[in-house]
N, CA, C and O atoms as a Tripos MOL2 file, in Angstrom:
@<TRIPOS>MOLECULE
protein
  236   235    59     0     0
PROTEIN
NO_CHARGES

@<TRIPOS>ATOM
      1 N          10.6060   -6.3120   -8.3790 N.3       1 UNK1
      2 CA          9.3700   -6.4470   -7.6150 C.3       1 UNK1
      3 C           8.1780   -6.6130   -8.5670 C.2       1 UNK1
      4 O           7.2120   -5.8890   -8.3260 O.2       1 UNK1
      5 N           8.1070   -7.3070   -9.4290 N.am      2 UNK2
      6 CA          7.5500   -7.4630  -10.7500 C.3       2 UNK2
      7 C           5.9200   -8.1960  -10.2250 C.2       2 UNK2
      8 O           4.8900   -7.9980  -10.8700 O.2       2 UNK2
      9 N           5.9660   -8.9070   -9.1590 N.am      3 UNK3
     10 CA          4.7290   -9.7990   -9.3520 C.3       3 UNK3
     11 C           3.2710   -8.5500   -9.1410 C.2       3 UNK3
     12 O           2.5900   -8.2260   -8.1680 O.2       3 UNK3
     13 N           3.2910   -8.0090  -11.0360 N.am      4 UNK4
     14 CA          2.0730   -7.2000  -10.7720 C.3       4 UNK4
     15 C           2.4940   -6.1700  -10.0680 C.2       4 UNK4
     16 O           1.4750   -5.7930   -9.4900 O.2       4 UNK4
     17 N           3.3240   -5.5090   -9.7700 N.am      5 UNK5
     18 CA          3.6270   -4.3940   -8.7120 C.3       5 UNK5
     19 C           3.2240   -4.7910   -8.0590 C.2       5 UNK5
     20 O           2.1510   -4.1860   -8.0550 O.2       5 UNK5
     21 N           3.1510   -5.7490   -7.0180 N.am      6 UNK6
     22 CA          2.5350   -5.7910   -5.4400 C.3       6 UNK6
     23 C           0.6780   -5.7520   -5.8180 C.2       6 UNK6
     24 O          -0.2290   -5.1690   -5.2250 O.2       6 UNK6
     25 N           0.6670   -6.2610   -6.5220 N.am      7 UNK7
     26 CA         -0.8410   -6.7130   -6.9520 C.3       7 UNK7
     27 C          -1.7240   -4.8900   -7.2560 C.2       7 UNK7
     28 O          -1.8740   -4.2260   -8.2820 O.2       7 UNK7
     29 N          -2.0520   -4.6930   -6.0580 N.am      8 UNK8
     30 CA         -2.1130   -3.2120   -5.4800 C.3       8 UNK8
     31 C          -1.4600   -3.0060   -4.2280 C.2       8 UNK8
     32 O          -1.2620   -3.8700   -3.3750 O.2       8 UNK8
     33 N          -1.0880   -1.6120   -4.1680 N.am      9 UNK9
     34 CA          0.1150   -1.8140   -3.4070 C.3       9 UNK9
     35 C          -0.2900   -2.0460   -1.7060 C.2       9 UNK9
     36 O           0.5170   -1.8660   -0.7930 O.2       9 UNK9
     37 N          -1.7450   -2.4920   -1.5240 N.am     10 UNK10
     38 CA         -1.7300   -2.8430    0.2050 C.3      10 UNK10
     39 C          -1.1260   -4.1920    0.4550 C.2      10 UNK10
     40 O          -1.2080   -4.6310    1.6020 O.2      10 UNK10
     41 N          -0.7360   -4.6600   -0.1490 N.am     11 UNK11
     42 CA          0.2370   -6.1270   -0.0020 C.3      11 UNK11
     43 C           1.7600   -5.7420   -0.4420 C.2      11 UNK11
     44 O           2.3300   -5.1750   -1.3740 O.2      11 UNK11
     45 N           2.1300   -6.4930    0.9820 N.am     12 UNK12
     46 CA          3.7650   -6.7720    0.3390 C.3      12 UNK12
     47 C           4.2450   -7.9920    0.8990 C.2      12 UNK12
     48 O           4.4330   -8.3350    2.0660 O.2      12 UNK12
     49 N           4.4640   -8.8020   -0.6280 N.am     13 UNK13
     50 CA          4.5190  -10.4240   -0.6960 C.3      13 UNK13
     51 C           5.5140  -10.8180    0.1730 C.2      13 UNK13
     52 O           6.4070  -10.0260    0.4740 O.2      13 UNK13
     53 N           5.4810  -11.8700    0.5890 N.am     14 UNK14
     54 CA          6.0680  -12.4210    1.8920 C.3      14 UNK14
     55 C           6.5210  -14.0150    1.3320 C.2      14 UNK14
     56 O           5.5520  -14.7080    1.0220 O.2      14 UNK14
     57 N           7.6050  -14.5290    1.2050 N.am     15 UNK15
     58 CA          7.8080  -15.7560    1.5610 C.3      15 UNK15
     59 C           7.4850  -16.3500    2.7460 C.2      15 UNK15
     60 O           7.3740  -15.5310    3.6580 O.2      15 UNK15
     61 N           7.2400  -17.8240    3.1440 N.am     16 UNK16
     62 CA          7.2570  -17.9420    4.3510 C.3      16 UNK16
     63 C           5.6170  -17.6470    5.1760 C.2      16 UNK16
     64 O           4.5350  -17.7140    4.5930 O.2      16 UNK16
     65 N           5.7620  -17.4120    6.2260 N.am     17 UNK17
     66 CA          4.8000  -17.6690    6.7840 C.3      17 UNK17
     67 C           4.5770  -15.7670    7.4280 C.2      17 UNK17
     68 O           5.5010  -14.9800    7.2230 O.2      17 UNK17
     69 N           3.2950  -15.2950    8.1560 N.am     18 UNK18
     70 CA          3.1890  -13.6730    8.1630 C.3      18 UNK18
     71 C           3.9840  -13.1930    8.4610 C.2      18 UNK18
     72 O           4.3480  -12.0780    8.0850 O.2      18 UNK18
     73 N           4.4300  -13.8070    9.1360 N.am     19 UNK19
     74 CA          5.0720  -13.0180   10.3130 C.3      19 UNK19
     75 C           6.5670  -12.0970    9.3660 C.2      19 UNK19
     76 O           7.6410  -11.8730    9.9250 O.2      19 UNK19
     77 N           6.3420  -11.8040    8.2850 N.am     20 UNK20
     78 CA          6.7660  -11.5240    7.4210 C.3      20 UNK20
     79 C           7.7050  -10.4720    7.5490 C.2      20 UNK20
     80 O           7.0000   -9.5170    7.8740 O.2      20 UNK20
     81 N           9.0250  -10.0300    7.4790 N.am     21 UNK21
     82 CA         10.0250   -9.1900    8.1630 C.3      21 UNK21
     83 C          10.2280   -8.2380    7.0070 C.2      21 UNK21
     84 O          10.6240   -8.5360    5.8800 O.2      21 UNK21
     85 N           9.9320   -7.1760    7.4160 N.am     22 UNK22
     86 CA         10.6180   -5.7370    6.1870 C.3      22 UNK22
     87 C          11.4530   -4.8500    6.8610 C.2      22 UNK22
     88 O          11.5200   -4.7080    8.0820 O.2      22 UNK22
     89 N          12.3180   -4.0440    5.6900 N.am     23 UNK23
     90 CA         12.8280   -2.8560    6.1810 C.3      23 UNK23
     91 C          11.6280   -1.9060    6.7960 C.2      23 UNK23
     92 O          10.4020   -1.9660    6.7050 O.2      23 UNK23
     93 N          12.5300   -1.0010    7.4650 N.am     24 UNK24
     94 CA         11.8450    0.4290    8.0870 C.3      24 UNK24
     95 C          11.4200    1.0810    6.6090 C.2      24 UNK24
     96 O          10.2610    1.3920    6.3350 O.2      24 UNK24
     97 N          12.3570    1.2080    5.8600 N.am     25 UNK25
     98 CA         12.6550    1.7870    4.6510 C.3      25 UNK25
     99 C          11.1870    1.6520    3.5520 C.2      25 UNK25
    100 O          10.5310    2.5380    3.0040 O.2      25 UNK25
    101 N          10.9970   -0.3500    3.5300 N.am     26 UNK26
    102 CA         10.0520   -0.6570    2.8740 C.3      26 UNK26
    103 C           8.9010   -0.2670    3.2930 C.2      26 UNK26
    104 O           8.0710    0.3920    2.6670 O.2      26 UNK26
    105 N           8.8210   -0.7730    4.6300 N.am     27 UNK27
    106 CA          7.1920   -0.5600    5.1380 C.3      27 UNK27
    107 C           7.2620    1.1460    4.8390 C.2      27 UNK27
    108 O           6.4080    1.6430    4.1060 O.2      27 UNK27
    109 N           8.0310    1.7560    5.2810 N.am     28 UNK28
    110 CA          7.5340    3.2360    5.1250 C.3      28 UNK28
    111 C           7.0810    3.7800    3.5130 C.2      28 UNK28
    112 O           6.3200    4.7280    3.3160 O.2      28 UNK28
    113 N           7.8700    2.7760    2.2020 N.am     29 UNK29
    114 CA          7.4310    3.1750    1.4520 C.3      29 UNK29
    115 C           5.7730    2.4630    0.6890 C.2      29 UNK29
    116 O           4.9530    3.0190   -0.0420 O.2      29 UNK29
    117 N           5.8030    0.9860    1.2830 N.am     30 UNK30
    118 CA          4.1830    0.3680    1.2030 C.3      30 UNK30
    119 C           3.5650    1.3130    1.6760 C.2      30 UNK30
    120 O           2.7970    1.8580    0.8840 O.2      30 UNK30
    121 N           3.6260    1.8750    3.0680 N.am     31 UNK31
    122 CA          2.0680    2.2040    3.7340 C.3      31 UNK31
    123 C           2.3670    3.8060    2.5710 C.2      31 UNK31
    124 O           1.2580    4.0040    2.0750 O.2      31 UNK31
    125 N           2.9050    4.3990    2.2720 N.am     32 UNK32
    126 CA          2.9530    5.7320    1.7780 C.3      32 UNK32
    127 C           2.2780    5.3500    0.4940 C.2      32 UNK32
    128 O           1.4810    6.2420    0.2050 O.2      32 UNK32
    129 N           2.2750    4.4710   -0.3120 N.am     33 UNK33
    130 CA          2.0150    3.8470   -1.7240 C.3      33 UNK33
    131 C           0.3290    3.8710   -1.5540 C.2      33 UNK33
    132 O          -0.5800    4.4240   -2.1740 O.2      33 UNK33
    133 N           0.4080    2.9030   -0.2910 N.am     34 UNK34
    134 CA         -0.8730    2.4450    0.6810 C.3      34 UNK34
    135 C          -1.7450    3.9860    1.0600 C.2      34 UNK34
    136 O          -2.5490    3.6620    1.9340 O.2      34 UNK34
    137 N          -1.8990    5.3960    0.7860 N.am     35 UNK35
    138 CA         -2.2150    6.0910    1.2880 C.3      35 UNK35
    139 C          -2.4460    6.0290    2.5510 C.2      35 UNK35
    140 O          -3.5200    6.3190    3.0770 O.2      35 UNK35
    141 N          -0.9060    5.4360    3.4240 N.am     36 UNK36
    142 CA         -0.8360    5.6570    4.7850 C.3      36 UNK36
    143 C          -1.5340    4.6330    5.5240 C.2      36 UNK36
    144 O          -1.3150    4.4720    6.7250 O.2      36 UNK36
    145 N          -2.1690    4.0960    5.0310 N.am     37 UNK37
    146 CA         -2.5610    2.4800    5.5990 C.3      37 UNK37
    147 C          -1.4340    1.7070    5.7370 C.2      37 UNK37
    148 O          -0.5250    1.8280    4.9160 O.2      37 UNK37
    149 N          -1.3300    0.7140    6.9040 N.am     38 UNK38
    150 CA         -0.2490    0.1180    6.9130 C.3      38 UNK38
    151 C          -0.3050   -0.9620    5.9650 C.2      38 UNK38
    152 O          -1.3180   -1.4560    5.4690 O.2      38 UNK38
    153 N           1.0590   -1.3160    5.7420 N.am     39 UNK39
    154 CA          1.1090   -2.4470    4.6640 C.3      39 UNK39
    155 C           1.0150   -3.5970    5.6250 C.2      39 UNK39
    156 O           1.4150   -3.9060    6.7470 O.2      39 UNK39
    157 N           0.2370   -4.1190    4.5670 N.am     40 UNK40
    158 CA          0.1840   -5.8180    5.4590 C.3      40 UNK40
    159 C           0.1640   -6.9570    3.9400 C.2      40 UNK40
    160 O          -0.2330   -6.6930    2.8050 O.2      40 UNK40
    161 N           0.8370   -8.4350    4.5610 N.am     41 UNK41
    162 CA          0.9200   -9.5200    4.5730 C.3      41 UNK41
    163 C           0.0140   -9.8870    2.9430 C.2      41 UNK41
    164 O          -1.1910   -9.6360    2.9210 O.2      41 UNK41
    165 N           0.6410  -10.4300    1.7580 N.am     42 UNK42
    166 CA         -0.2180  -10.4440    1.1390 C.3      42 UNK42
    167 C           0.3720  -11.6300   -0.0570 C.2      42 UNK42
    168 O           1.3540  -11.2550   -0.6970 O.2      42 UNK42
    169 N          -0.1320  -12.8990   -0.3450 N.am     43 UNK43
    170 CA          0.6840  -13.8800   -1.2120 C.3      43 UNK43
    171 C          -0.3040  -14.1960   -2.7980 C.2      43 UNK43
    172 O          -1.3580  -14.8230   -2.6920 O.2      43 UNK43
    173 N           0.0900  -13.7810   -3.9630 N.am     44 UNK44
    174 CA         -0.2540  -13.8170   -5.0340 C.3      44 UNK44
    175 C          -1.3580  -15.3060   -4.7490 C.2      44 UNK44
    176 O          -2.5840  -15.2540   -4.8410 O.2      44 UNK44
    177 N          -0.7120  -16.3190   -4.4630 N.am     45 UNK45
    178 CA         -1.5190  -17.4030   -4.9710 C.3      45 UNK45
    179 C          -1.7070  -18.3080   -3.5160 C.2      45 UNK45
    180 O          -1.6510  -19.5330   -3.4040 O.2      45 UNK45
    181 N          -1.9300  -17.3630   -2.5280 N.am     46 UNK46
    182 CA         -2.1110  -17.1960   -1.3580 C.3      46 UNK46
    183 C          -1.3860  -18.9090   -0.3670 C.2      46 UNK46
    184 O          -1.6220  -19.5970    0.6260 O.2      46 UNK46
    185 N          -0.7000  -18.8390   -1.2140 N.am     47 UNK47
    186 CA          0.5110  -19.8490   -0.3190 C.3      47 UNK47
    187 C           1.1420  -19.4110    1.0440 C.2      47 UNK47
    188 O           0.8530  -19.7080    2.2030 O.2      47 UNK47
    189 N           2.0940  -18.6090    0.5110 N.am     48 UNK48
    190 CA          3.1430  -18.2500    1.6870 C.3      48 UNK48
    191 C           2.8290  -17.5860    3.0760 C.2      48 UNK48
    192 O           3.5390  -17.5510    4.0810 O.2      48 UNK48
    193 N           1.5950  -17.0760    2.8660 N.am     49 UNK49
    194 CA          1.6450  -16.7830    3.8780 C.3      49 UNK49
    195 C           0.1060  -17.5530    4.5770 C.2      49 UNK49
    196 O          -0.8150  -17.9460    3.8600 O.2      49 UNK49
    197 N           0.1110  -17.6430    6.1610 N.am     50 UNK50
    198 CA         -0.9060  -18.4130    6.8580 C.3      50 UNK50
    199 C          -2.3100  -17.3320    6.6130 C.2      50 UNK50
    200 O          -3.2800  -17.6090    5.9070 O.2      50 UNK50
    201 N          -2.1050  -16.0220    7.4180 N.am     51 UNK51
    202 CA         -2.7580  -15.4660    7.2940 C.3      51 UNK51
    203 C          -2.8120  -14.2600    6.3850 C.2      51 UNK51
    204 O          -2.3070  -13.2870    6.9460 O.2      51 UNK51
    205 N          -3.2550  -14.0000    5.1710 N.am     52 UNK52
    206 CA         -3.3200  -12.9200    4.4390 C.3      52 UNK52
    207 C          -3.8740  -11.9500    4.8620 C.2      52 UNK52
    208 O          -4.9180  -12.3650    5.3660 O.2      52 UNK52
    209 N          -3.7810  -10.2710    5.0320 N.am     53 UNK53
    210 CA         -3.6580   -9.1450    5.9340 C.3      53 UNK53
    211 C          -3.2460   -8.9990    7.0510 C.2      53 UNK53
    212 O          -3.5130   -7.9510    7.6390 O.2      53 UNK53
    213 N          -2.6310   -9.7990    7.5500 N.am     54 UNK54
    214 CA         -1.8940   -9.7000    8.8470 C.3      54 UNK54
    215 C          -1.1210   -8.4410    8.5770 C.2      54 UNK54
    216 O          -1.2530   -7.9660    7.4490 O.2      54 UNK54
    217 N          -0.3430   -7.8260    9.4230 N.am     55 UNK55
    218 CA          0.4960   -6.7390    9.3740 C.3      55 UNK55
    219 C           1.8620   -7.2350    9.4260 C.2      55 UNK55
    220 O           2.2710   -8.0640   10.2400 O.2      55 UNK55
    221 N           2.6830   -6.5600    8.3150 N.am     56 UNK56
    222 CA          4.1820   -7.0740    7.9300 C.3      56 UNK56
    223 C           4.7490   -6.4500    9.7750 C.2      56 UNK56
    224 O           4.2690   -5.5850   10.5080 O.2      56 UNK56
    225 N           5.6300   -7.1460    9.9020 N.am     57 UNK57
    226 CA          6.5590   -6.2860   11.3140 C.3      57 UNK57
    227 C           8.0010   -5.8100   10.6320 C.2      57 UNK57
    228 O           8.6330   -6.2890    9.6910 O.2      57 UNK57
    229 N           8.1440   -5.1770   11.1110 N.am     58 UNK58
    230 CA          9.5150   -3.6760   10.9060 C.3      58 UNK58
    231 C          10.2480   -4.2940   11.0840 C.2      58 UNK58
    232 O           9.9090   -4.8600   12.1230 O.2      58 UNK58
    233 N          11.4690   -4.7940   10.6840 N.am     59 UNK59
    234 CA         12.7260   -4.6750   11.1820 C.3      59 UNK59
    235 C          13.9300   -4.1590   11.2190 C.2      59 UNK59
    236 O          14.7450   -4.5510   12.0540 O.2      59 UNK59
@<TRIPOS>BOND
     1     1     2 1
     2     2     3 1
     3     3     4 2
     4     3     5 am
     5     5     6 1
     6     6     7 1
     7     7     8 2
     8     7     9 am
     9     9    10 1
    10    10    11 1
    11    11    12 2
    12    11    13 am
    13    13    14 1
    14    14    15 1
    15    15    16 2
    16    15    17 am
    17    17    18 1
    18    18    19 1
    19    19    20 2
    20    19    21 am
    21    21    22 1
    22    22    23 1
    23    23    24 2
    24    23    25 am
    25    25    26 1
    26    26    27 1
    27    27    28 2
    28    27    29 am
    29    29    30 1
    30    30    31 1
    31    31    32 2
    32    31    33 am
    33    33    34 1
    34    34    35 1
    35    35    36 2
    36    35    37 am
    37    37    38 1
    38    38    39 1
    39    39    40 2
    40    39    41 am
    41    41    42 1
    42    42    43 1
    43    43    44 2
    44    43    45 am
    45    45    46 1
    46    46    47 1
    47    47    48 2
    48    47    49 am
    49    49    50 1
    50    50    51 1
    51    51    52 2
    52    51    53 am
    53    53    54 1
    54    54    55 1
    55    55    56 2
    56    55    57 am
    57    57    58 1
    58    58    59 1
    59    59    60 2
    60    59    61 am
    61    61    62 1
    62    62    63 1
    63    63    64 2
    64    63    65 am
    65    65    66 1
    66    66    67 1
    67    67    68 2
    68    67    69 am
    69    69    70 1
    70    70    71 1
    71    71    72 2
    72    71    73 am
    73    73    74 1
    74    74    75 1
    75    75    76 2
    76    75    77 am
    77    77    78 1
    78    78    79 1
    79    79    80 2
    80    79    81 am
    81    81    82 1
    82    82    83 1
    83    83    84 2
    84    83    85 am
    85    85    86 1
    86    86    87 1
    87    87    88 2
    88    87    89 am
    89    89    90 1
    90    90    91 1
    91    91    92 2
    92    91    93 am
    93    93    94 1
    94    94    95 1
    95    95    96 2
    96    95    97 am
    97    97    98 1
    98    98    99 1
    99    99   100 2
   100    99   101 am
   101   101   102 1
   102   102   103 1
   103   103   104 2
   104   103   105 am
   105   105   106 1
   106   106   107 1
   107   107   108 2
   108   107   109 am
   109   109   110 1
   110   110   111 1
   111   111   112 2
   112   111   113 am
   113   113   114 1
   114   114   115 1
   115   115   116 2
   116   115   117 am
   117   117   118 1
   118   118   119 1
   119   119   120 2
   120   119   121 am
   121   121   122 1
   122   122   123 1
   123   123   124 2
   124   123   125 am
   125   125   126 1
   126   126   127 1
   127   127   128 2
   128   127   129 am
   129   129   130 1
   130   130   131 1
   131   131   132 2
   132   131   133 am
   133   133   134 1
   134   134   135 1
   135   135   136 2
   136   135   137 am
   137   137   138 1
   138   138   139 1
   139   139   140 2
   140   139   141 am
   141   141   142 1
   142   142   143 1
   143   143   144 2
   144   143   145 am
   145   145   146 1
   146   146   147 1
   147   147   148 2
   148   147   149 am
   149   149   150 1
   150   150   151 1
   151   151   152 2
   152   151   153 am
   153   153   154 1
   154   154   155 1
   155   155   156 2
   156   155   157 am
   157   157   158 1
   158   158   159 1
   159   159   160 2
   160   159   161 am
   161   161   162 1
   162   162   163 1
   163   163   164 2
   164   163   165 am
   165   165   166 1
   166   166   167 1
   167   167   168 2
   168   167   169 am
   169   169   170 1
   170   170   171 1
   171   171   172 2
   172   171   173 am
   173   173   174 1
   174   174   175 1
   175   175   176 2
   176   175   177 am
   177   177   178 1
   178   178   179 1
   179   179   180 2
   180   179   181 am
   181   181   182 1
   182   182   183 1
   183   183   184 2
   184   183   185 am
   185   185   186 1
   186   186   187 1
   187   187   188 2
   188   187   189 am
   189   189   190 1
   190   190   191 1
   191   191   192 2
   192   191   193 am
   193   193   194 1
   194   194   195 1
   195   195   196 2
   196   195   197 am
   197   197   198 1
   198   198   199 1
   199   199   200 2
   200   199   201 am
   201   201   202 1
   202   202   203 1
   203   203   204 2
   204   203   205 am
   205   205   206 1
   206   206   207 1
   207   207   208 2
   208   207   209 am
   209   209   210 1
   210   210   211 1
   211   211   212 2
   212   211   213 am
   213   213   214 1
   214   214   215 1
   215   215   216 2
   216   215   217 am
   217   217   218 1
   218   218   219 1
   219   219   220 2
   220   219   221 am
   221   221   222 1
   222   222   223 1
   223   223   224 2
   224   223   225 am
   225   225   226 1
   226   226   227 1
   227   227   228 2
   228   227   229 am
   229   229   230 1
   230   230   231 1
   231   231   232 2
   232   231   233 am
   233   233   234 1
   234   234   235 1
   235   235   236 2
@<TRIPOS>SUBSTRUCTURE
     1 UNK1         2 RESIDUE 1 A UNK
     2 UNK2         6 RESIDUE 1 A UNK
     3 UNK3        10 RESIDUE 1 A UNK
     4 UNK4        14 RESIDUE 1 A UNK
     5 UNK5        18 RESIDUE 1 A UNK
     6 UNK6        22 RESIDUE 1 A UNK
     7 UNK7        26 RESIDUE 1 A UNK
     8 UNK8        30 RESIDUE 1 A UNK
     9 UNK9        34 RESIDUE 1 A UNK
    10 UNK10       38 RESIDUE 1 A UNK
    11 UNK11       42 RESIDUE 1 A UNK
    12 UNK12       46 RESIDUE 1 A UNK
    13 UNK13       50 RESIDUE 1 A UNK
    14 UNK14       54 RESIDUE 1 A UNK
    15 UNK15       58 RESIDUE 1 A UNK
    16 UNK16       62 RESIDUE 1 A UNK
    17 UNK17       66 RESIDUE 1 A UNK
    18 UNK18       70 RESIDUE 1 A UNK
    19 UNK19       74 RESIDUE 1 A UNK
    20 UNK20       78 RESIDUE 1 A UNK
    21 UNK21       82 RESIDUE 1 A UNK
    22 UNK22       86 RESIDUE 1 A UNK
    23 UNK23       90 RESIDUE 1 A UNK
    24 UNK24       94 RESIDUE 1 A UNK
    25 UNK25       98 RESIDUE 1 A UNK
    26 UNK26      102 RESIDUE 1 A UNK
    27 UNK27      106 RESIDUE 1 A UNK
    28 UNK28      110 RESIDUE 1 A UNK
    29 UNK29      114 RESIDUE 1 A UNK
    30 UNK30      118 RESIDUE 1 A UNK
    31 UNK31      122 RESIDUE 1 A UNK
    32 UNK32      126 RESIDUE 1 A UNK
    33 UNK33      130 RESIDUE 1 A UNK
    34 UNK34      134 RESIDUE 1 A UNK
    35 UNK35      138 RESIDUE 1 A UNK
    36 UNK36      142 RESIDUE 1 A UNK
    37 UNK37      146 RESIDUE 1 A UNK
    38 UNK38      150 RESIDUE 1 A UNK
    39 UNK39      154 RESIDUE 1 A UNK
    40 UNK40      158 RESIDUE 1 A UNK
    41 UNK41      162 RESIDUE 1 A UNK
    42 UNK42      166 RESIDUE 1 A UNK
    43 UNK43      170 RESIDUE 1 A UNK
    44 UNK44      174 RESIDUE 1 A UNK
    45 UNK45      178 RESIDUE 1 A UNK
    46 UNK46      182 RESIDUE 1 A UNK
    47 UNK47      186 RESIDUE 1 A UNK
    48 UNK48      190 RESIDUE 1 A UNK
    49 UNK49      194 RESIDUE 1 A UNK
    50 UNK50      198 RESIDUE 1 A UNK
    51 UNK51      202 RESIDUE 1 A UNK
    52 UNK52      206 RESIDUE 1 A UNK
    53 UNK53      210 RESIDUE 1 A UNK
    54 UNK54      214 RESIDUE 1 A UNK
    55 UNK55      218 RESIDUE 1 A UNK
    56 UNK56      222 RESIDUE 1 A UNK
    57 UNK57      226 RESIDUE 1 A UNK
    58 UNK58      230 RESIDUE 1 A UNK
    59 UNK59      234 RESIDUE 1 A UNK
């Protein structure tokens, strides 16, 4: 998970477009990283994803 650690950790990079799919596992450990803010939607060189801060969805 190298790119920069997740820049800071309120992003978690997404291929693809927001609607961006994580574990239960992950998101629980972003938003905890996140001091409990949810993790949302976030692309280094703001490609992949449409909208940047959107909220990742659980899966």
């Amino acid at each position: 998970m190298a790119k920069e650690d997740l820049r800071d950790d309120t992003y978690a990079y997404c291929s693809g477009e927001c609607g961006a799919q994580v574990t239960k596992e992950l998101y629980d450990q972003l938003t905890q990283r996140n001091d409990g803010d949810p993790a949302v939607c976030g692309d280094p060189h703001d490609v992949g994803c449409s909208r940047k801060g959107q909220p990742l969805i659980v899966r």
